[in-house]
LUMBAMAR-491733 format. One record per residue (C-alpha): residue number from 1; chain; x, y, z. Coordinates in steps of 0.05 Angstrom, whole numbers, padded with zeros to 5 digits. Layout:
R resi chain   east  north     up
R  NUM     A      X      Y      Z
...
***
This chain:
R resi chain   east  north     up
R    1     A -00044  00271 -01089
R    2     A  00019  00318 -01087
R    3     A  00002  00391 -01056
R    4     A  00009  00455 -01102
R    5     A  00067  00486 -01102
R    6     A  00065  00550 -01052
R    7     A  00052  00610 -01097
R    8     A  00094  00673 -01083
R    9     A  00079  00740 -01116
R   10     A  00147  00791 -01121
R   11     A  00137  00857 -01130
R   12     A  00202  00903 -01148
R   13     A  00209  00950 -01206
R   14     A  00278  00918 -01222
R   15     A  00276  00868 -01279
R   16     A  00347  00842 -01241
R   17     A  00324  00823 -01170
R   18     A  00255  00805 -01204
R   19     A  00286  00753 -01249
R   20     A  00338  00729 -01194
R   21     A  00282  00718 -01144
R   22     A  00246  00681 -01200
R   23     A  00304  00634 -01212
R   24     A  00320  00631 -01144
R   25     A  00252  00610 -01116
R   26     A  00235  00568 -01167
R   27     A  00295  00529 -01150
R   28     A  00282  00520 -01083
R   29     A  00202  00493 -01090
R   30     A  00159  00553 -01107
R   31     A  00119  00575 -01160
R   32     A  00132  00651 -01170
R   33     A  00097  00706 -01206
R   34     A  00127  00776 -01212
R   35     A  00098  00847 -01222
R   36     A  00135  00913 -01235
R   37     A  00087  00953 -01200
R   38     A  00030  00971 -01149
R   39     A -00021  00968 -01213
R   40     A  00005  00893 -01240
R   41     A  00002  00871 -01165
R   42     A -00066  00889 -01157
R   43     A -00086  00857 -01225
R   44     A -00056  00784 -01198
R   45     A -00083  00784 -01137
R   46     A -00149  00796 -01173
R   47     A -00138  00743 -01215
R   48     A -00104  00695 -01176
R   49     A -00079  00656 -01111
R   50     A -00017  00673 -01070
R   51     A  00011  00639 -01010
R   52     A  00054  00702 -00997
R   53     A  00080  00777 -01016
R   54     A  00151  00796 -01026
R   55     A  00132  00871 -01038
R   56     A  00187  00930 -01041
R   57     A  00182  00991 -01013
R   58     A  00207  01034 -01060
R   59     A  00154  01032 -01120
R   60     A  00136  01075 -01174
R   61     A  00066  01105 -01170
R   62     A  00041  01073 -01103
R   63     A  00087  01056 -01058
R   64     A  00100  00984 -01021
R   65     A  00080  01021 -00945
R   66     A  00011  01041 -00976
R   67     A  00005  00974 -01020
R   68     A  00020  00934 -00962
R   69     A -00031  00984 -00915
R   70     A -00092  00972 -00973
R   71     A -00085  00889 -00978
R   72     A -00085  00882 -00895
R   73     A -00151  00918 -00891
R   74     A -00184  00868 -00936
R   75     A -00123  00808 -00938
R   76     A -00090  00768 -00885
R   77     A -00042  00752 -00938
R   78     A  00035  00742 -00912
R   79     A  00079  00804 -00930
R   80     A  00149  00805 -00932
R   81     A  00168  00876 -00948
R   82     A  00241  00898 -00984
R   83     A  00275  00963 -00979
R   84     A  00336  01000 -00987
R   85     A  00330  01042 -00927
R   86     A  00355  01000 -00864
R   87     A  00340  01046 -00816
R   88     A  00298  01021 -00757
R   89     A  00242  01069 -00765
R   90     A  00220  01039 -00830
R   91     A  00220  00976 -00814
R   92     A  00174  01000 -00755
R   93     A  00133  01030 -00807
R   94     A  00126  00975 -00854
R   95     A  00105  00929 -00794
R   96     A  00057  00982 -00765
R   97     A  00031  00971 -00845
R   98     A  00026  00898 -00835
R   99     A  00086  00867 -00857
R  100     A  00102  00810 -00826
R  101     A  00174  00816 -00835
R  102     A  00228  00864 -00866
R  103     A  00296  00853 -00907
R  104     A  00339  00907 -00922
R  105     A  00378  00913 -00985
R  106     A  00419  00894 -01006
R  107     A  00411  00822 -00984
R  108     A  00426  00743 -00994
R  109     A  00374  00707 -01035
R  110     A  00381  00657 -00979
R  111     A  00363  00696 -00928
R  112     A  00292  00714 -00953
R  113     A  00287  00647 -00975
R  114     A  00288  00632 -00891
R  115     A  00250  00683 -00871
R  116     A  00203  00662 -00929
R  117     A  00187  00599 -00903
R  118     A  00193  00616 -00825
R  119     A  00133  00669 -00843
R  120     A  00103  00612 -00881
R  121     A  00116  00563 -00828
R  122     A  00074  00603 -00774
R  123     A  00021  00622 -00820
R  124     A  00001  00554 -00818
R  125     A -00019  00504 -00761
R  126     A  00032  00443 -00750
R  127     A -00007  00374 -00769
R  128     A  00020  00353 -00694
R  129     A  00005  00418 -00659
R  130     A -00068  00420 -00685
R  131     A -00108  00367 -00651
R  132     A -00075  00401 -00579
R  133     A -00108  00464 -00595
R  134     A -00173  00482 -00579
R  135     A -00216  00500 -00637
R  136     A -00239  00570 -00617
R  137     A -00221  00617 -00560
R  138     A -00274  00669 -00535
R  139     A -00258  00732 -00497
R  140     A -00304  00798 -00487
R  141     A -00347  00800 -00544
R  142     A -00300  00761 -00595
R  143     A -00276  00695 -00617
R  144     A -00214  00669 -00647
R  145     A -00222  00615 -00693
R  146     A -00149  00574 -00682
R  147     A -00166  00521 -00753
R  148     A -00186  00587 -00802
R  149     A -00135  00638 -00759
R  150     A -00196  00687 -00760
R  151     A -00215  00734 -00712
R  152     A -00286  00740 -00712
R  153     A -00332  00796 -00677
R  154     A -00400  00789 -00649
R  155     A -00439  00800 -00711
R  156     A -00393  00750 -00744
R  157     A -00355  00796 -00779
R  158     A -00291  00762 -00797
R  159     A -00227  00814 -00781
R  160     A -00170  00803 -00820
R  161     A -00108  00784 -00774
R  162     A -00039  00789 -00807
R  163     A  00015  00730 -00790
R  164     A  00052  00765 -00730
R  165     A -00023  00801 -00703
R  166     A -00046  00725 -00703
R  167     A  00010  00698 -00674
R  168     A  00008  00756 -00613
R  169     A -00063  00754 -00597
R  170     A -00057  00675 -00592
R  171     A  00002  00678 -00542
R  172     A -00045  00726 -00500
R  173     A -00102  00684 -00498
R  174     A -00055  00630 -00482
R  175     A -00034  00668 -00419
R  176     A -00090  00709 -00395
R  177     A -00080  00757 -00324
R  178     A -00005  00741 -00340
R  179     A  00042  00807 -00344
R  180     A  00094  00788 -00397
R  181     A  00149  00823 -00420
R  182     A  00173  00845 -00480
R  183     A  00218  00797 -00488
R  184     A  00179  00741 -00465
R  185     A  00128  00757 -00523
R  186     A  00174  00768 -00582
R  187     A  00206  00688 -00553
R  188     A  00136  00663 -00553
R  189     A  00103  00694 -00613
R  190     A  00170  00687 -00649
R  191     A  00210  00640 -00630
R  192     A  00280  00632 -00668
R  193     A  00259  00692 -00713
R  194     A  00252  00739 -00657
R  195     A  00308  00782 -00668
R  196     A  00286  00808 -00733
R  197     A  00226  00847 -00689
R  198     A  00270  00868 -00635
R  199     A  00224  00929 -00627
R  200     A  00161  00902 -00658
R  201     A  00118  00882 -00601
R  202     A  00092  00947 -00574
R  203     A  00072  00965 -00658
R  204     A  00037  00895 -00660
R  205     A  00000  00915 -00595
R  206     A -00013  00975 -00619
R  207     A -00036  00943 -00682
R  208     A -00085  00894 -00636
R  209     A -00107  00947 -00606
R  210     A -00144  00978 -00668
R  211     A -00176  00920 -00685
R  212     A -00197  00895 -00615
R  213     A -00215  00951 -00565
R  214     A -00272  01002 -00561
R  215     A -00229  01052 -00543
R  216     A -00153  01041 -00562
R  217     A -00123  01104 -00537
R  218     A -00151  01068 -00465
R  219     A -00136  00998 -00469
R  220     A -00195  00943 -00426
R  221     A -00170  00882 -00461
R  222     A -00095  00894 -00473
R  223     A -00068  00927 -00409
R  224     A  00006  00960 -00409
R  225     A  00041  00946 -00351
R  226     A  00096  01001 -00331
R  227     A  00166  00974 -00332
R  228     A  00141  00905 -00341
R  229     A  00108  00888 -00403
R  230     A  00023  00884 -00423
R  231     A -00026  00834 -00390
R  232     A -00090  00805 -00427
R  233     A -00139  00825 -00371
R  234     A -00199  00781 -00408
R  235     A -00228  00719 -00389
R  236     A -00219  00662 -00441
R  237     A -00258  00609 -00457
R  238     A -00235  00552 -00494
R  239     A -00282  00511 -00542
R  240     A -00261  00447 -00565
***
């Protein structure tokens, strides 16, 4: 039995990139819908199943920062966020939104087609990768569940992680009472993609942060080291 097509929702208030990213996608093995605006985005993700966002920044009426800030408090739902503004600070800002990656326009259809499916690629387990992986992780008073990518706290409340919060917290619990630099978490959480978050990690800590400490603004869990990095001072249990 063949598997659906992956479903990818574009929002941009221009009819032009809209329809090109429609042709384009379709071309290359998606199924695409398209909405003009914050209000038509909302309505098909209501109504429907998406396997990822390509939301732009610049919107009429609500824009793609506070779009993209409303969906990751309910939606672990990949984002791929397009603007016109390069500038590093906004792509800071779109990740600190939960984006799980940026594109600048104007750009190649080809190139969000790759970061399309790298973001899609490590939103999903590998079929050999799986079976090595343990099927939850437990640390303080939480568990990570590696099969369902769910964060889950001790009332077993589910916390919606987005791609690149997922994919930080796992290297951590991978390496616990490690101090690892910068760089050696963008490699490890990002592999080939890293350079597109050359900045990224300490939002994406900061972003962990929120969701996993009592206190953020005084760190237990996820410990800064000066002029080396952070360290996961936790225990970790592994449950397979």
């Amino acid at each position: 039995m063949n598997q659906p097509l992956p479903h990818i929702l574009v929002v941009d208030d221009h009819a032009e990139i809209r329809d090109l990213l429609k042709r384009f996608l379709e071309q290359h093995g998606f199924k695409v819908t398209c909405a003009r605006d914050g209000k038509e985005m909302k309505k098909l993700l209501d109504s429907g199943h998406f396997t990822l966002l390509v939301l732009d920044l610049m919107l009429p009426g609500e824009d793609g920062l506070t779009l993209c800030r409303d969906l990751r408090a309910k939606s672990s739902l990949p984002v791929v966020m397009l603007t016109a503004m390069g500038e590093e600070m906004d792509r800071i800002i779109g990740l600190e939104m939960g984006a799980d990656d940026y594109l600048a326009k104007p750009f190649n259809p080809r190139e969000l087609l790759a970061r399309i499916k790298a973001v899609l690629r490590r939103a999903n387990l590998m079929p050999e990768v799986q079976d090595d992986l343990p099927g939850k992780l437990y640390f303080d008073h939480w568990q990570l569940d590696m099969s369902r990518r769910e964060l889950i706290d001790e009332q077993g409340v589910s916390i919606s992680l987005s791609t690149a919060e997922f994919d930080l917290l796992k290297v951590f619990l991978e390496r616990p009472k490690r101090v690892l630099s910068r760089d050696q978490l963008l490699d490890l959480a990002r592999g080939r993609e890293a350079q597109a978050f050359d900045r990224a990690i300490d939002t994406l800590v900061s972003r962990l942060r929120r969701k996993l400490e009592l206190d953020p603004k005084k760190p237990e869990l996820i410990k800064t080291v000066w002029g080396g990095g952070y360290m996961f001072s936790a225990e970790v249990r592994h449950d397979n």
